[in-house]
C-alpha positions as CSV (number, residue, x, y, z in Angstrom):
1,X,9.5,-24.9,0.7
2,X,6.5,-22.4,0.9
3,X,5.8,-20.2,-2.0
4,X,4.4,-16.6,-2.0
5,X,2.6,-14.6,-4.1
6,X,3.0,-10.1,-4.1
7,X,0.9,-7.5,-4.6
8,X,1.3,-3.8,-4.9
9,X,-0.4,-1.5,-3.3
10,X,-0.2,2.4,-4.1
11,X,-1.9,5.0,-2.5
12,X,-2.1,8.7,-3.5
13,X,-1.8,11.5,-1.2
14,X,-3.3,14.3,-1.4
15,X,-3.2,18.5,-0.7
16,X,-0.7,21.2,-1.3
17,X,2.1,19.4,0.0
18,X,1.2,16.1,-0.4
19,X,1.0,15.2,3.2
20,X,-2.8,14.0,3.4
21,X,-3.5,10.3,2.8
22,X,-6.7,8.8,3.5
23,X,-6.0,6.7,6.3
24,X,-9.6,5.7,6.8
25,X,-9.7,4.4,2.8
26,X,-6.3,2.6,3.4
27,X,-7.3,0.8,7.0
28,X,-10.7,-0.1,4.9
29,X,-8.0,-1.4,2.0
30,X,-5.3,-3.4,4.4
31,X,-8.0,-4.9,6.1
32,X,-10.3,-6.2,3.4
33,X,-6.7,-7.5,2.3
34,X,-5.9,-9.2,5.7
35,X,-8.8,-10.8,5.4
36,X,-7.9,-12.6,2.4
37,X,-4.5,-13.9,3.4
38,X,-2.3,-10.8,2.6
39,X,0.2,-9.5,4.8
40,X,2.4,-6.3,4.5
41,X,5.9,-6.4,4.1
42,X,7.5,-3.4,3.5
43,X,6.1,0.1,2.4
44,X,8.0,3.5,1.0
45,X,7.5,6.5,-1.8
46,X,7.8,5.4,-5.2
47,X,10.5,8.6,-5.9
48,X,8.1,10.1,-8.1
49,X,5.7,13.0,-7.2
50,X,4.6,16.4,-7.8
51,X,4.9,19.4,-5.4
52,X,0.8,18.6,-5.0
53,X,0.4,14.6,-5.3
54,X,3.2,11.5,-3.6
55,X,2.2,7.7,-4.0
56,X,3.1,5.4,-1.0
57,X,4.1,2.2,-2.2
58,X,2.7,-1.0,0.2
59,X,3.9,-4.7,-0.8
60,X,2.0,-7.6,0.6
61,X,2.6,-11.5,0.1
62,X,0.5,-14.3,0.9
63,X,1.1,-18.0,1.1
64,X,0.4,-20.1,-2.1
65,X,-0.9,-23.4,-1.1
């Protein structure tokens, strides 16, 4: 049976509506990541912001040997 580990991932967006993520910092993030074995699985909000600041929420598994 394989095994997985998960992380979590959360990135901050940013500006007066909280519509601006750094999509350059979180390519640079998913692929250093990549690199060592993770994969995403899902992504979404985590519910809770402010009318300036929303967190994305990505989780990633890799294979345990």
């Amino acid at each position: 049976m394989k095994k997985f580990e998960y992380k979590i991932l959360e990135t901050t967006s940013k500006g007066f509506w909280g519509i601006r993520i750094d999509y350059e910092e979180l390519n640079h993030q998913l692929n250093e990541l990549g690199r060592a074995g993770w994969e995403v699985v899902t992504q979404g909000a985590d519910g809770m912001h402010t009318a300036s600041k929303k967190a994305v929420i990505i989780i990633l598994k890799r294979e345990i040997n």
